[in-house]
C-alpha positions in Angstrom: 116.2 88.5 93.8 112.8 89.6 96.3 114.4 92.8 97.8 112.8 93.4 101.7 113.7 96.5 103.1 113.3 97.4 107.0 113.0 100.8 108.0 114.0 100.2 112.0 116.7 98.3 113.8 115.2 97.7 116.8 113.8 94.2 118.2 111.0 94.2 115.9 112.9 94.5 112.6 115.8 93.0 113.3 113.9 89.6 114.6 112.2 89.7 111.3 115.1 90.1 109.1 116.5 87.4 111.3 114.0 84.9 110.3 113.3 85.8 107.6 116.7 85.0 106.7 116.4 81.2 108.3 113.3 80.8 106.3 114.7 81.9 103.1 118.0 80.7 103.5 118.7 79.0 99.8 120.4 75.8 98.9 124.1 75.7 98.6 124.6 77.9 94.5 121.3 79.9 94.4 120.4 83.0 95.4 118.4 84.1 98.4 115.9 87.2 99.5 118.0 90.2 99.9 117.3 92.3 103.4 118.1 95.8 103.8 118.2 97.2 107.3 117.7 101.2 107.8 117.8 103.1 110.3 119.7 106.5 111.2 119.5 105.6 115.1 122.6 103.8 115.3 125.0 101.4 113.4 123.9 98.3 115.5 120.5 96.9 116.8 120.7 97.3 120.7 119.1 96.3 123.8 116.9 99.8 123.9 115.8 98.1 127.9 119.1 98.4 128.7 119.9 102.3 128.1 120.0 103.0 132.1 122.4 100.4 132.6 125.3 102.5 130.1 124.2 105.7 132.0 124.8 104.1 134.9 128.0 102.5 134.9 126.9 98.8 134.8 127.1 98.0 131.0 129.3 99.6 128.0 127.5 100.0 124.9 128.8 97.0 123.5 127.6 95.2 126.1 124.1 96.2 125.1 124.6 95.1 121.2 123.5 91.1 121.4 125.6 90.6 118.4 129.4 90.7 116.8 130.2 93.1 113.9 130.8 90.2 111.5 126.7 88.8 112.0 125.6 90.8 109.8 127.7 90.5 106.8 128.0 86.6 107.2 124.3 86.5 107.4 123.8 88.9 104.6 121.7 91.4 106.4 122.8 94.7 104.8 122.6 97.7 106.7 122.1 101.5 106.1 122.8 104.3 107.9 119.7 106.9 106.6 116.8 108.6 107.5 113.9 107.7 105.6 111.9 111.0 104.6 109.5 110.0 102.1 108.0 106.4 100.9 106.7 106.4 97.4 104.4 102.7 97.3 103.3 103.7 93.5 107.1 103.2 92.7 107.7 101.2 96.0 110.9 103.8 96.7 112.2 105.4 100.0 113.5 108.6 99.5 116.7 109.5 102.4 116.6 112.8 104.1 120.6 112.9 103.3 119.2 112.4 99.8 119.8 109.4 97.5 116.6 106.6 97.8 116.8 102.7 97.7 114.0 100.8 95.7 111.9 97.7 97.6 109.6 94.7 96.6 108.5 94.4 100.2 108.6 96.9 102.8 108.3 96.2 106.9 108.0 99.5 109.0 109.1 99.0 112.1 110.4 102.3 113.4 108.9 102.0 117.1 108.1 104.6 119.3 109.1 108.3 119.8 108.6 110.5 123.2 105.3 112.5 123.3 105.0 116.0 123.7 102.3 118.2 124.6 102.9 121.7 123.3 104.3 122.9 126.5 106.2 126.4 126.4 109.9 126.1 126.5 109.7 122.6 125.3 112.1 122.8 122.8 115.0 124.2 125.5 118.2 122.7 125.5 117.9 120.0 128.3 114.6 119.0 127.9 114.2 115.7 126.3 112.9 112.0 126.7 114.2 108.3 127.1 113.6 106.5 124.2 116.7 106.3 121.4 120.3 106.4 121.4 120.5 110.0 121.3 118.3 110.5 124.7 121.1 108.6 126.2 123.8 110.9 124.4 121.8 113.7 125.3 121.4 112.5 129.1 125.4 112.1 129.6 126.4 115.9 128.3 123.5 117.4 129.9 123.9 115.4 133.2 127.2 114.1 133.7 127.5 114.7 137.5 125.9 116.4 140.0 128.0 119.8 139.7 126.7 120.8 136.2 123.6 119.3 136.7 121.9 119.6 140.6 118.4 119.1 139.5 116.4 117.6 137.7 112.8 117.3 136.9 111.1 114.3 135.2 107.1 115.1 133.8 105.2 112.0 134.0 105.5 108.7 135.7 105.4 105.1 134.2 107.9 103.0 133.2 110.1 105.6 131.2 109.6 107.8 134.2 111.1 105.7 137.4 114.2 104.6 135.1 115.0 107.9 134.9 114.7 109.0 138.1 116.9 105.6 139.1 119.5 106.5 136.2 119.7 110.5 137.7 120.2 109.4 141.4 123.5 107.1 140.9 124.7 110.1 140.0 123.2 112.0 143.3 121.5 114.3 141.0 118.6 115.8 142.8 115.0 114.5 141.2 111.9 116.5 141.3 109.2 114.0 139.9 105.8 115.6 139.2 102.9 112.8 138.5 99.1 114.7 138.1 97.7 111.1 140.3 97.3 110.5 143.7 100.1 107.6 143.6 102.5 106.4 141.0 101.0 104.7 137.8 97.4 105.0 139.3 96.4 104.4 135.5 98.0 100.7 135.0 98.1 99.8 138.6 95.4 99.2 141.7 95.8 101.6 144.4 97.5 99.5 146.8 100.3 98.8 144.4 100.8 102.2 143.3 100.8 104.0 147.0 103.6 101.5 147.4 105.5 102.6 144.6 104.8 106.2 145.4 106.8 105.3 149.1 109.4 103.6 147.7 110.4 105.8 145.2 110.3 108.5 147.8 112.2 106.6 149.8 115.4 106.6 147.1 115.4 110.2 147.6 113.1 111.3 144.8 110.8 114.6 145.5 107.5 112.6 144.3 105.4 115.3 144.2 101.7 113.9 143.5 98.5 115.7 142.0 101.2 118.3 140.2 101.5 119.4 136.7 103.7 121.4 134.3 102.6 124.5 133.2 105.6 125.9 131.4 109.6 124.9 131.1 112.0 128.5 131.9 114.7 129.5 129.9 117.9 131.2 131.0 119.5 133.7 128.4 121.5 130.9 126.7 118.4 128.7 125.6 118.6 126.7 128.0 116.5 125.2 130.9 116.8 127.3 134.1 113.5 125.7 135.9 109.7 124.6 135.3 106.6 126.6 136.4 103.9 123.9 137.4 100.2 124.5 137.1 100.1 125.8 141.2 102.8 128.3 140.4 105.8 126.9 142.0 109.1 127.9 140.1 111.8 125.0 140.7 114.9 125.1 139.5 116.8 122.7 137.0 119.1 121.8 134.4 117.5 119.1 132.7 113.6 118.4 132.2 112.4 114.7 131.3 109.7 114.3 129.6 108.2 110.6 130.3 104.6 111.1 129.7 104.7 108.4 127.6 105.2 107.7 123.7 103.6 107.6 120.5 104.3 105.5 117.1 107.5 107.6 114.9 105.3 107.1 111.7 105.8 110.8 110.9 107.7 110.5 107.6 104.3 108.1 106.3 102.5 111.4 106.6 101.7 112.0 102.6 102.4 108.5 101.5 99.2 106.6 100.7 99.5 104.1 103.8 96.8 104.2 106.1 97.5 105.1 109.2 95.7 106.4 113.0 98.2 107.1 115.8 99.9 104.3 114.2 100.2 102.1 111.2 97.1 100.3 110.5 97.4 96.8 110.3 95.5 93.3 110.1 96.4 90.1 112.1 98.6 89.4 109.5 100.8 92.5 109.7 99.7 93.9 106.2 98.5 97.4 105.9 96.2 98.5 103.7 98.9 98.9 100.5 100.3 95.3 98.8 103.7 94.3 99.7 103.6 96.9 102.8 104.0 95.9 106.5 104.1 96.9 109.8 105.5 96.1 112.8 106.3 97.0 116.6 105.3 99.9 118.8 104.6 101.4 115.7 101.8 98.8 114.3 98.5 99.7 115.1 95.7 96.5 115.1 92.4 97.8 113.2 90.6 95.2 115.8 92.4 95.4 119.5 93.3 91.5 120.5 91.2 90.4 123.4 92.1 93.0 126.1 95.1 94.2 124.9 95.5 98.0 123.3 95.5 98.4 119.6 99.3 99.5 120.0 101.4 97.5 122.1 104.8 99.4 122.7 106.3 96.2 124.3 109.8 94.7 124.3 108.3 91.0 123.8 105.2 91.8 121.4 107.6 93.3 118.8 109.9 90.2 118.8 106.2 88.0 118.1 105.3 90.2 115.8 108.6 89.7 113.4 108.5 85.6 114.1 105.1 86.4 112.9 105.7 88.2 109.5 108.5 86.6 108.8 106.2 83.5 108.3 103.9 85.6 105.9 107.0 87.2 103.9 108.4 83.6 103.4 104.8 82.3 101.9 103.5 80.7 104.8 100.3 83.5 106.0 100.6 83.4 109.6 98.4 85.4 111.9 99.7 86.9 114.8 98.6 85.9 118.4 100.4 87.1 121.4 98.6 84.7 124.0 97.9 85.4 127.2 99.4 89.2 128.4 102.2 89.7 130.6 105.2 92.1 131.1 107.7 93.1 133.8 109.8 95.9 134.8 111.9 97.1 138.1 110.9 99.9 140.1 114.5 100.4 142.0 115.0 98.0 144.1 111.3 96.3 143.7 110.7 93.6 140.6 107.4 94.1 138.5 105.6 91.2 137.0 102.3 91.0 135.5 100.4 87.8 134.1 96.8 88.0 132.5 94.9 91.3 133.5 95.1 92.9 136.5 93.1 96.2 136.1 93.5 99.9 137.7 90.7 101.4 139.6 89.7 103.5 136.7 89.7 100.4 134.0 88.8 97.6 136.1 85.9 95.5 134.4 82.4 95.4 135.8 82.8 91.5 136.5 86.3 91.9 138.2 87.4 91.4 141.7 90.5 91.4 143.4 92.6 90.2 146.2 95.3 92.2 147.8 98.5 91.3 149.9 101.2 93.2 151.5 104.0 92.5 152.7 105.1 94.0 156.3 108.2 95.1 154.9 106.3 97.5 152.2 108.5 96.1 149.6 106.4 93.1 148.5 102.7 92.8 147.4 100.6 90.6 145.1 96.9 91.6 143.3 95.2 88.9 142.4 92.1 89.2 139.8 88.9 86.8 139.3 85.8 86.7 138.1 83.2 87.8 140.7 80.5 85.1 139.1 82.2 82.3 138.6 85.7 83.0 140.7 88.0 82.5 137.2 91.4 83.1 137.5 91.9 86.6 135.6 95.5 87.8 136.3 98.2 88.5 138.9 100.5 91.7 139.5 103.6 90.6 142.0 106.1 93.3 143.3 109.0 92.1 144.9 108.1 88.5 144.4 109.6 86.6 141.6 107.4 83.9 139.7 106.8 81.9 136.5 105.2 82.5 133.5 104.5 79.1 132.0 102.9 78.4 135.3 100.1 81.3 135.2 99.9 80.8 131.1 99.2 77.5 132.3 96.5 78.3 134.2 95.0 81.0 132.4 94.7 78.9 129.5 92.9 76.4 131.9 90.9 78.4 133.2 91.6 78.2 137.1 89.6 79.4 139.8 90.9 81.7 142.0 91.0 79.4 145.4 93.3 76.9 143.0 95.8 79.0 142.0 96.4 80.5 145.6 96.1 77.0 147.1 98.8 76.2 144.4 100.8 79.4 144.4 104.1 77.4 145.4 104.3 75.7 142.0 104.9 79.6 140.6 107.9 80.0 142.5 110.7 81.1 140.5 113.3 80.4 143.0 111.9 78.5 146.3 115.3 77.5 147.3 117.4 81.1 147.9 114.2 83.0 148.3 111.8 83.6 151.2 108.4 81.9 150.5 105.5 83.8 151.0 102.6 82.0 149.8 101.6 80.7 153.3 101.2 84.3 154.4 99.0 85.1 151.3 96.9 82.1 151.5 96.3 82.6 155.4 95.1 86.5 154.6 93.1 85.2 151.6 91.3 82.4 153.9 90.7 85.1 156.7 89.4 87.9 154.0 86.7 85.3 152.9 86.1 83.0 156.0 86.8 80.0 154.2 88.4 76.6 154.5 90.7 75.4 151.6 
């Protein structure tokens, strides 16, 4: 019986032990792959998106497990509780830190992402920590249960991670000191326009954005832990816990003296393989030798790590299937403002030499929509929309068909997600559009 072991429960693994069950799933009398699941995380694959939603009242844990106790044992997916300290691909064994070590005939990494650090003094304190796992979450509830132990708080770093944090701290009406070294929020992802917008409306949930600031140090009290943060301009302020959201890095540090090939993540092909037989990687923590079009070498995205283990699962079963994400697109909520991006929309600092853009606002400073295109031959090259909910097939549509710019704002009805409940702006963008370029449509 082919043993696959998967070190990592999250999205990525578990989809691929998922399918590669269906695939593999032997006639009535014979015996099937067996699938090993480890991880020392949690006992159950969760919905990692949905962390702020425990912290904030909304969700139980269960809630945030997709499936019942029993799935796993009546679709044989065993699972193990372990931390995997060594792998051993001459012998193709995983050694546990808690000791004891399982043997494998195939092996998927998919241990996702961990926070990043950057060597700051007093970043080891207790109270300082990040957003990513199970235990962030734990971490979060004893070191801010209310605003009476904890008052302040002070989140490093912006982005995604960043804003969830701030939203999870303020339910609580903990006080939030945010300190971002741009001029406006996410300045490295986003145009200006749609960051300066962010930057006010996260201001305007009570947040202390402080812009163009940076941490120097983190201050202890006598009892190890965090009294305050000293930032680079020499402003002491005081706090109890210190998030660190300045983004996150592949957890591949137990591959560090095995004999798989890796960068700031694992090394991969299109196919998922590394560069040792019967060894594969997956997820935030699978890093393309050749970046995909556009996209970044390691995509640490909800969607891409589901693809990727459809993807492999293919390969594991005998049918060598590359993977191919398609067009790009992602969303996210910045408090009370939806995020959704389709194709490439680029910052100031990343935007292509052939890119343009168009830009909309809404009156209300709660809605906007960036628009990109070819400056030669007007393509259609991406959208960002705050605020404004619209369809994916749609702009994959029209991405793959290579749209001009004037069609798709001409057509920007058919994105609608909901026309019906919703206010309709697409008259007001078209109108601005015509006016910007004084033409007829």
């Amino acid at each position: 019986m082919e043993h696959i072991v998967i070190i990592g429960n999250g999205i990525a693994g578990i989809t691929a032990a998922r399918h590669i069950r269906k695939l593999s799933d032997p006639p009535a009398g014979e015996t099937g792959k067996k699938i090993t699941i480890i991880s020392a995380e949690a006992d159950y694959f969760f919905s990692r998106t949905a962390l702020l939603y425990v912290y904030m009242g909304h969700m139980r844990w269960r809630d945030i497990e997709p499936y019942e106790p029993w799935f796993w044992e009546k679709n044989r997916l065993e699972l193990k509780k372990a931390y995997v300290e060594t792998v051993d691909t001459e012998n193709k064994t995983l050694h546990f830190k808690e000791g004891g070590s399982i043997t494998y005939d195939k092996l998927i990494i998919a241990t996702g992402s961990t926070t990043s650090y950057y060597d700051w003094e007093g970043q080891n304190l207790k109270g300082v920590q990040g957003l990513v796992s199970k235990q962030d979450l734990e971490n979060l509830e004893k070191n801010a249960p209310n605003n009476k132990e904890c008052p302040r708080a002070v989140i490093i770093g912006g982005g995604l991670i960043g804003v969830e944090m701030a939203e999870m701290l303020r339910t609580r009406n903990i006080e939030v000191t945010m300190l971002i070294r741009e001029d406006a929020f996410w300045t490295n992802t986003l145009p200006n326009g749609e960051a300066e917008m962010l930057s006010r409306h996260i201001k305007s949930h009570g947040v202390d954005l402080r812009h163009n600031s940076e941490l120097d140090k983190i201050l202890s009290d006598d009892s190890g832990n965090v009294r305050a943060v000293l930032t680079k301009s020499g402003e002491e302020i005081p706090c109890c816990v210190v998030g660190i959201t300045t983004g996150v890095k592949p957890n591949i540090s137990f591959l560090k003296n095995s004999k798989i090939e890796t960068d700031r993540g694992v090394l991969v092909n299109r196919k998922l393989e590394t560069n040792v037989a019967d060894v594969y990687a997956i997820g935030d923590c699978a890093q393309q030798h050749e970046p995909i079009g556009n996209r970044p070498p390691i995509e640490a995205v909800w969607y891409t790590g589901r693809m990727m283990g459809e993807a492999l699962a293919q390969t594991i079963c005998g049918k060598p299937f590359e993977y191919n994400p398609g067009n790009w697109f992602n969303s996210a909520k910045f408090f009370d403002i939806e995020y959704q991006t389709y194709g490439w929309v680029f910052s100031e600092e990343r935007r292509k030499d052939y890119e343009a853009q168009f830009h909309w606002k809404c009156n209300s400073d709660l809605r906007c929509v960036t628009i990109s295109y070819h400056k030669i031959s007007n393509e259609f090259l991406g959208i960002n929309t705050f605020g404004i909910r619209m369809k994916q097939e749609v702009f994959d549509t029209w991405l793959n068909e290579k749209r001009s710019v004037d069609y798709v704002i001409e057509n920007l009805k058919q994105a609608n997600f909901d026309p019906e409940f919703f206010k309709n702006y697409e008259r007001e963008i078209l109108k601005e559009y015509k006016n910007k370029f004084k033409i007829e449509m």
